[in-house]
Backbone bond lengths (Angstrom), bond angles and torsions (degrees), N, CA, C in turn:
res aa  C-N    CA-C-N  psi(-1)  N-CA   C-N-CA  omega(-1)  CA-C   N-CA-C  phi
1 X - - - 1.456 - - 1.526 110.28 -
2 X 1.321 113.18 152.00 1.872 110.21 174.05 1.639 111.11 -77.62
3 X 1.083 85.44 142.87 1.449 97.69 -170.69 1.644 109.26 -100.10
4 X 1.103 142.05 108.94 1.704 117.62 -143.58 1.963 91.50 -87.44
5 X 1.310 125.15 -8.71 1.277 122.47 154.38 1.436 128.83 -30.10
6 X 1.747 100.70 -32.75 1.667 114.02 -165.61 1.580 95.73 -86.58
7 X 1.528 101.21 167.17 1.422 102.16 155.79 1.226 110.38 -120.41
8 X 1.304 116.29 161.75 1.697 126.70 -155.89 1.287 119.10 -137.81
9 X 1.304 136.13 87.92 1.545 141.02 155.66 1.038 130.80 10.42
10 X 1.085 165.32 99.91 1.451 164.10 -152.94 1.512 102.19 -154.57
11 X 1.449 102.76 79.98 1.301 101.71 165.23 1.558 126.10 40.01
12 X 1.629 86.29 56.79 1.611 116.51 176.11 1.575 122.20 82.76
13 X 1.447 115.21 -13.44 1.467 137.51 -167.64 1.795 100.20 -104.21
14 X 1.099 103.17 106.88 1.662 124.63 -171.66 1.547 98.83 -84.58
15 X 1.359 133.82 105.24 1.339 121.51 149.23 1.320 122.60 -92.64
16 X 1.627 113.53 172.40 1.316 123.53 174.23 1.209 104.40 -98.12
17 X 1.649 117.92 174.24 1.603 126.02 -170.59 1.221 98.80 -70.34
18 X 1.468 149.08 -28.12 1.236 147.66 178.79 1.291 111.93 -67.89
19 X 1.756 132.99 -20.18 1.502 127.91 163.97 1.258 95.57 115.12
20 X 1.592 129.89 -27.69 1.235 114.54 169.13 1.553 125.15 -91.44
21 X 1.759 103.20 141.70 1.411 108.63 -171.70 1.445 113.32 -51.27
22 X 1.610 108.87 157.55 1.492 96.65 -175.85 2.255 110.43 -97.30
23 X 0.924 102.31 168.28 1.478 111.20 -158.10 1.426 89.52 -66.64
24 X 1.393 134.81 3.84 1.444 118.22 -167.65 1.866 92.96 -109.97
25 X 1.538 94.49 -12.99 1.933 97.62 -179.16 1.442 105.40 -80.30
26 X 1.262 105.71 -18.87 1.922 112.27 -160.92 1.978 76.36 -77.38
27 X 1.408 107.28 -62.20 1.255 88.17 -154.10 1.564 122.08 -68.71
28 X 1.130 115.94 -4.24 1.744 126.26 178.30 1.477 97.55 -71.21
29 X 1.655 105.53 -29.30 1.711 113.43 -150.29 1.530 88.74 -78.46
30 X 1.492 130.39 -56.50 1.404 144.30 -154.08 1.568 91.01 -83.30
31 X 1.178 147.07 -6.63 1.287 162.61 -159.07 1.446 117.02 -104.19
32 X 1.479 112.93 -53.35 1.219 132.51 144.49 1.515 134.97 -48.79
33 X 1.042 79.81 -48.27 1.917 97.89 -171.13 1.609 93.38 -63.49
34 X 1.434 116.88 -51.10 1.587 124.40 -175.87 1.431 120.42 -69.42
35 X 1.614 105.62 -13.63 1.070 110.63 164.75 1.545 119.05 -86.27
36 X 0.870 109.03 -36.53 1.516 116.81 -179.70 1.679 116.27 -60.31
37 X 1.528 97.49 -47.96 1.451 113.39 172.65 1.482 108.91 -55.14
38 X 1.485 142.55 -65.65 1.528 162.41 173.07 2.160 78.72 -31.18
39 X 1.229 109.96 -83.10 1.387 127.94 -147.34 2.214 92.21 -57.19
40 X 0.846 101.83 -33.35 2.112 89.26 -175.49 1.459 84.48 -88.99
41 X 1.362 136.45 -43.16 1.278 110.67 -178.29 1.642 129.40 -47.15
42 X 1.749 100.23 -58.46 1.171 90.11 -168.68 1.310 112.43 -77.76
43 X 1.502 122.49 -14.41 1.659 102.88 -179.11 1.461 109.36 -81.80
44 X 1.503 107.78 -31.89 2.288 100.26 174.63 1.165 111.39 -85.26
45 X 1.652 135.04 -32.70 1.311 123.95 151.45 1.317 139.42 -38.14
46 X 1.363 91.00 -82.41 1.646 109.33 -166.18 1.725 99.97 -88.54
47 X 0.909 136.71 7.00 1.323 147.30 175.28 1.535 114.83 52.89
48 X 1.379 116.69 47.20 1.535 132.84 -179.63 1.269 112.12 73.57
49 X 1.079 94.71 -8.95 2.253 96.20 177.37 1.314 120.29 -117.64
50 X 1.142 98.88 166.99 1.663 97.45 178.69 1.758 106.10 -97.51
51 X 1.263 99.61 135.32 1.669 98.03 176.53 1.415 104.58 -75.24
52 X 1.656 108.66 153.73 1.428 116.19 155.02 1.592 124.51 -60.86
53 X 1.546 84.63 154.37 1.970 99.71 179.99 1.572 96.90 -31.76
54 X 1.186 129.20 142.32 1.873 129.10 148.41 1.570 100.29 101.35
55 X 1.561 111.50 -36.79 1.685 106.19 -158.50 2.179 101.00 -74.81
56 X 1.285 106.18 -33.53 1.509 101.48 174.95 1.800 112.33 -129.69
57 X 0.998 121.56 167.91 1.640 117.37 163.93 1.331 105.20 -20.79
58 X 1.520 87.63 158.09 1.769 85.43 155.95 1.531 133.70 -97.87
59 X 1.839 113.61 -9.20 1.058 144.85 113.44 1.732 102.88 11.93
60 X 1.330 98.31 -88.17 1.524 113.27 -162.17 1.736 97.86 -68.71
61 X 0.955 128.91 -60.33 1.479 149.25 160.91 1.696 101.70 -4.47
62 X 1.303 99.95 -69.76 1.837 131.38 -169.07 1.706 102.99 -41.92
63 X 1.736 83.70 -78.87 1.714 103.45 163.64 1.291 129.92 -28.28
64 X 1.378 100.34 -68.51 1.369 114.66 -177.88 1.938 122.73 -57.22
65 X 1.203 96.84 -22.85 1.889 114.46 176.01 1.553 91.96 -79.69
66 X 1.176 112.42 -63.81 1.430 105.77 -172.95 1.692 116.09 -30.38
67 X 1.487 96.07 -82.37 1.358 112.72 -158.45 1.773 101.23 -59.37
68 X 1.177 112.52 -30.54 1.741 109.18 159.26 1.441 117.03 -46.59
69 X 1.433 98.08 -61.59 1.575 108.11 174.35 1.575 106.79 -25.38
70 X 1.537 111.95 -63.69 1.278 123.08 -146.24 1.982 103.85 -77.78
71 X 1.199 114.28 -37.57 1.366 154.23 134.05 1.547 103.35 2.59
72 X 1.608 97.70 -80.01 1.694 102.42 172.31 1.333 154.62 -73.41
73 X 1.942 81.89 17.45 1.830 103.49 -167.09 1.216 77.32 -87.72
74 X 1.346 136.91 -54.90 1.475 142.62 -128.42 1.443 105.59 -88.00
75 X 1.718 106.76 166.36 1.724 119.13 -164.85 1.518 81.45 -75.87
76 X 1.807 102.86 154.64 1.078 99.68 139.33 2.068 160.23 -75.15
77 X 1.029 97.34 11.47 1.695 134.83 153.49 1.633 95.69 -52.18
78 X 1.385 107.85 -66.86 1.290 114.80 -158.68 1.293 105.33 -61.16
79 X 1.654 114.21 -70.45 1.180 110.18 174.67 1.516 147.29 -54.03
80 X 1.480 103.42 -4.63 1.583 116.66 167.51 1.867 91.45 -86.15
81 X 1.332 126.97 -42.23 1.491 103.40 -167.05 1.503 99.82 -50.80
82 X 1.382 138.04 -50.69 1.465 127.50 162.03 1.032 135.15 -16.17
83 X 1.465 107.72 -87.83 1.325 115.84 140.41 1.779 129.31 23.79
84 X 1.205 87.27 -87.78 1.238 109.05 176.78 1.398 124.41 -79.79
85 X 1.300 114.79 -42.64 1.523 123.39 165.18 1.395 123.58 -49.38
86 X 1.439 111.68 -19.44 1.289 121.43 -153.96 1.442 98.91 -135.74
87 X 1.439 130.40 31.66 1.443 133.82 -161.21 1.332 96.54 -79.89
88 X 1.071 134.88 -40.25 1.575 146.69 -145.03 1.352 138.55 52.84
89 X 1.437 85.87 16.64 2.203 91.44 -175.74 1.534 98.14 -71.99
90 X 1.571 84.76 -176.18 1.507 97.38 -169.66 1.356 99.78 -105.55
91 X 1.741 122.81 145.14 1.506 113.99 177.59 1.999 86.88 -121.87
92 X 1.468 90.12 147.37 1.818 85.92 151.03 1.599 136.20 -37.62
93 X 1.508 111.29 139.23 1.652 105.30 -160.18 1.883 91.81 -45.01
94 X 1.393 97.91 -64.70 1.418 108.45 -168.74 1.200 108.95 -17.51
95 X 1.280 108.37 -74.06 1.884 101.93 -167.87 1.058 105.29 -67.07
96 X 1.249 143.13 -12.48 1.651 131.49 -176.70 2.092 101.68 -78.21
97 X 1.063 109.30 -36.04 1.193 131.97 172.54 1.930 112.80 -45.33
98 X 1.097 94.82 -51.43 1.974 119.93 -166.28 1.948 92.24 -79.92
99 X 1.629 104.43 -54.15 1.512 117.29 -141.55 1.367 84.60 -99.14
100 X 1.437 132.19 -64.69 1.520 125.22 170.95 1.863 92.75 114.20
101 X 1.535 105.51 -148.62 1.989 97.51 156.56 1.345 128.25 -62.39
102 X 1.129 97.49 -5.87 1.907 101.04 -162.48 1.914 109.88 -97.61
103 X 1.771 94.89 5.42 1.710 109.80 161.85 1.263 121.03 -42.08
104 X 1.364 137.16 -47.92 1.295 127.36 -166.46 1.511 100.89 -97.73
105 X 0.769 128.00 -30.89 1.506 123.72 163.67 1.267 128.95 -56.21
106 X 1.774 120.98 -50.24 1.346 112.37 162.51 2.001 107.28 -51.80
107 X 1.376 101.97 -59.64 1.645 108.81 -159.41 2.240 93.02 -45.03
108 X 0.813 92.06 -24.65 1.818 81.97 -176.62 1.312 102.74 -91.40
109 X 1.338 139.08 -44.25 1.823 137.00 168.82 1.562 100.69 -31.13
110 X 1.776 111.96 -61.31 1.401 116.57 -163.93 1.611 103.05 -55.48
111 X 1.285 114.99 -64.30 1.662 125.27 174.24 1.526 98.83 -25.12
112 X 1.241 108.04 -65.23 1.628 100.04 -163.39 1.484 128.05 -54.37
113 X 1.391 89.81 -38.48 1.776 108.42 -174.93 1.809 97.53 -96.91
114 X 1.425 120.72 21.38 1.469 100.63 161.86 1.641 106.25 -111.22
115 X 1.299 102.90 141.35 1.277 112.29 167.05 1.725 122.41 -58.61
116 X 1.652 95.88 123.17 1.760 103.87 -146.92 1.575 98.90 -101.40
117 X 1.130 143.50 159.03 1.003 126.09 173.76 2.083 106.88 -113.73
118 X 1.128 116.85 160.49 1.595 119.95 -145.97 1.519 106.07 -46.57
119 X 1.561 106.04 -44.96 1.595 105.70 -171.68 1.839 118.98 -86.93
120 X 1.261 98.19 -0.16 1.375 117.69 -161.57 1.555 103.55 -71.22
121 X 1.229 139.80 116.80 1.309 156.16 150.08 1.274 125.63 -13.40
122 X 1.379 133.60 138.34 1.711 112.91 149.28 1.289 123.69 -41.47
123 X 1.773 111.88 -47.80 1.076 121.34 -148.92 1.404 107.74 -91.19
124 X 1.476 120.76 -3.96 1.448 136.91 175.71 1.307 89.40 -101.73
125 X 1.013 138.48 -64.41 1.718 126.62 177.55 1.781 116.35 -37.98
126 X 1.442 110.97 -40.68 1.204 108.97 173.41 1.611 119.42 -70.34
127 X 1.410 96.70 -29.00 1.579 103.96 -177.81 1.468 129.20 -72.65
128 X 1.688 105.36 -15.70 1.410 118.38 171.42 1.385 105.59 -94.64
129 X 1.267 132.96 -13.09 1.321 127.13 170.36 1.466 103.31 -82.38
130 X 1.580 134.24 -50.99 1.353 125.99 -172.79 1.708 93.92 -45.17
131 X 1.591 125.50 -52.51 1.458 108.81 -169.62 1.552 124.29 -74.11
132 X 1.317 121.19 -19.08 0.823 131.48 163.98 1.544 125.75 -58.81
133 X 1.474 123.64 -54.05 1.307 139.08 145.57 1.552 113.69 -20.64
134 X 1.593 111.24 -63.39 1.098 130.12 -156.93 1.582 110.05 -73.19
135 X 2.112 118.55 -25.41 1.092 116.39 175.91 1.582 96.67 -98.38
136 X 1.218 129.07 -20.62 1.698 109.28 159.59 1.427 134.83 -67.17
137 X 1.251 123.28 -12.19 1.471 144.17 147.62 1.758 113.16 -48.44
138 X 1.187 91.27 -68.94 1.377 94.80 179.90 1.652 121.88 -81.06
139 X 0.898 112.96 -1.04 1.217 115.61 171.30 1.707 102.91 -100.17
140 X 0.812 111.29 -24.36 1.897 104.35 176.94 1.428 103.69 -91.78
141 X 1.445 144.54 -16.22 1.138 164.94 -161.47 2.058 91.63 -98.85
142 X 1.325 118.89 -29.09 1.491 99.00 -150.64 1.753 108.11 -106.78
143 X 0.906 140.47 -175.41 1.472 124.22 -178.03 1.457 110.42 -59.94
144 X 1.308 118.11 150.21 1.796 126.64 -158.42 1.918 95.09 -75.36
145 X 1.349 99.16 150.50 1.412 105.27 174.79 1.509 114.04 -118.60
146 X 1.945 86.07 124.33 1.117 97.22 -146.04 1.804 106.49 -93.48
147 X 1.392 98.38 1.74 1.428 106.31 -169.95 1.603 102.80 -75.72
148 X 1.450 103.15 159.70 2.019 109.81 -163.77 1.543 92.19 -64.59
149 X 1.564 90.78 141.98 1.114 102.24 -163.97 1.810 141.53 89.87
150 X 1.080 101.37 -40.48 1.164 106.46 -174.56 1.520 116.70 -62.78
151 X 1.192 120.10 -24.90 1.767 109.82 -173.82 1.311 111.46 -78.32
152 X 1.513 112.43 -28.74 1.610 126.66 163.47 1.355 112.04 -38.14
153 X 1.323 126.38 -59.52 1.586 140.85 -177.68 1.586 101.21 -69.59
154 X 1.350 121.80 -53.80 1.483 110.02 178.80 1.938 109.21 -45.75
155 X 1.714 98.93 -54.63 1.244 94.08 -162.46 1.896 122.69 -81.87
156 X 1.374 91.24 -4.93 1.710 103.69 154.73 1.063 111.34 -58.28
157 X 2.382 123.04 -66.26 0.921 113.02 -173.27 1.574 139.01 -42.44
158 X 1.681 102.86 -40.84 1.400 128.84 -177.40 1.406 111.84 -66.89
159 X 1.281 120.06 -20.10 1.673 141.03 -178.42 1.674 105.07 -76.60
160 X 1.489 106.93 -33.10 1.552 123.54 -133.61 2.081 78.73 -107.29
161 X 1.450 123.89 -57.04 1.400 110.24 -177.10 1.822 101.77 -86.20
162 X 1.154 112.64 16.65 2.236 99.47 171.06 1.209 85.33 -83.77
163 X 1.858 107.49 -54.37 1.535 86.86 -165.44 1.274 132.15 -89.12
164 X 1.249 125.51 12.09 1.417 138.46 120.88 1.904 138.69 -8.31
165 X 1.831 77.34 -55.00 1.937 103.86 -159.98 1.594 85.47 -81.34
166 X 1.340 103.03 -42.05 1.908 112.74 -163.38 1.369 104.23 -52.32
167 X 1.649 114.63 -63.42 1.135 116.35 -147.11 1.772 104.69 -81.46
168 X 1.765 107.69 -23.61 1.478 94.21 163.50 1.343 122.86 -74.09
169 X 1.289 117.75 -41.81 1.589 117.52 157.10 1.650 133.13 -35.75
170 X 1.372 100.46 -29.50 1.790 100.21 179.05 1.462 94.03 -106.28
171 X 1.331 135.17 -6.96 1.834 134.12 167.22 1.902 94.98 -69.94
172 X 0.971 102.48 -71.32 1.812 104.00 -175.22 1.572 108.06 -41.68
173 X 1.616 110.49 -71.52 1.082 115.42 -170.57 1.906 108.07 -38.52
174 X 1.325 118.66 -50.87 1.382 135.04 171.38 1.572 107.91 -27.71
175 X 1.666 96.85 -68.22 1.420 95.55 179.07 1.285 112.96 -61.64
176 X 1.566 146.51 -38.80 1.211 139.28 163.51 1.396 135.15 -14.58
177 X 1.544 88.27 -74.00 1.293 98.24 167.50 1.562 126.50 -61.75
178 X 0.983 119.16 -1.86 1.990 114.33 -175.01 1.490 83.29 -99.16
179 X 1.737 121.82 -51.14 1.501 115.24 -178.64 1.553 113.35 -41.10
180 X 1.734 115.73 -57.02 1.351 103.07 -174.03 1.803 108.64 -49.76
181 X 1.337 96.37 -57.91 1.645 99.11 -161.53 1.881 103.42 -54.82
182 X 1.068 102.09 7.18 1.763 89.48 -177.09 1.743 99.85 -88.69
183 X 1.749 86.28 -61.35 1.657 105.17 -167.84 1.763 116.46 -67.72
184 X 1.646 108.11 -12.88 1.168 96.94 176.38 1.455 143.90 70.69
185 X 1.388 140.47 -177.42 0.961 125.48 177.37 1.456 129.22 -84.38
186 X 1.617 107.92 34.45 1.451 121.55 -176.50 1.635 103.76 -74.19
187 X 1.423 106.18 168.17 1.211 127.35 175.24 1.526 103.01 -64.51
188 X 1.532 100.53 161.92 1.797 110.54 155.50 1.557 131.41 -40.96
189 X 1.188 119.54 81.97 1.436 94.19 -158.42 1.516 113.81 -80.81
190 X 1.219 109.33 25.24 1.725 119.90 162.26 1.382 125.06 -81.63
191 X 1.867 91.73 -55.76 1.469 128.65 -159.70 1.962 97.57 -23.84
192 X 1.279 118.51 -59.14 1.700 115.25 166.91 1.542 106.50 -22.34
193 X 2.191 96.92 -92.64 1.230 103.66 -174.76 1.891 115.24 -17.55
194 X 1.205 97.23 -96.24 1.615 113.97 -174.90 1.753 103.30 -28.91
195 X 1.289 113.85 -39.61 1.350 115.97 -169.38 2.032 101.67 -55.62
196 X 1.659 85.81 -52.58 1.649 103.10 -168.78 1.744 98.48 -56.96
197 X 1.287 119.09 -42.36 1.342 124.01 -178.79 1.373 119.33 -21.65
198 X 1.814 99.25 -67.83 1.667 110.78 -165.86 1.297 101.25 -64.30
């Protein structure tokens, strides 16, 4: 049984028996968050690179060395979950809806693990999964099918995008964590940029 004495994990956020998080979750939490912020910047901003002296602020310049810096400790595994996480295409509302940020990452898992045929593309491999995705959505979304058989296939499908959501969710999260442990307990190295933004 829980003992409310204990403290209990919640998806990385450590509380105490009193219900409030403990000061070591705030800082993983504000840690994260700054990581996350650094990581959509520089890949939809600054476009994964650092600009040359003159071509942006130096602001952006500063930042942008940094979080490279931090960037080049890490596997490359890691740095494609970026990569990719941070592609910026556009997906249908729908799947952005189902998949959330973690859209371009599932839509490339599926690509990988579908059987491709010789001349067939990434980007055509990805493109039969966006439709594919897109009629398993709506088919788990639409009145239940009631004909034999059919709830089997719904509840495969629904089986078929968790573990989908999971395994891009624990790929990102993966890369996260090597990002924190690279960059450390440094500041935002945006917080300027974005600041200068508004």
């Amino acid at each position: 049984m829980f003992d409310p004495k204990d403290a209990v994990d919640f998806d990385g956020v450590e509380f105490e028996s009193s219900g409030v998080p403990r000061p070591s979750a705030w800082r993983h939490a504000e840690h994260l968050s700054a990581a996350r912020r650094e990581l959509r910047w520089f890949h939809l901003q600054a476009h994964g690179r650092v600009p040359a002296h003159g071509e942006a602020p130096r602001s952006d310049v500063v930042a942008a060395s940094r979080i490279a810096r931090w960037l080049s400790e890490l596997q490359p595994s890691h740095r494609g979950a970026f990569v990719v996480r941070y592609d910026g295409r556009r997906w249908p509302a729908r799947l952005v809806r189902e998949l959330g940020g973690l859209t371009s990452v599932v839509v490339r898992f599926g690509a990988m693990a579908r059987r491709r045929g010789p001349g067939e593309t990434l980007a055509e491999a990805e493109e039969a999964v966006v439709q594919r995705l897109l009629a398993d959505i709506a088919a788990l979304g639409g009145p239940p099918d009631l004909t034999p058989g059919g709830a089997i296939v719904t509840d495969a499908t629904r089986r078929e995008l968790q573990r989908f959501r999971r395994a891009a969710r624990n790929y990102v999260r993966r890369a996260e964590r090597a990002y924190l442990e690279a960059r450390g307990d440094e500041p935002c190295a945006v917080a300027d940029v974005l600041r200068s933004a508004k």
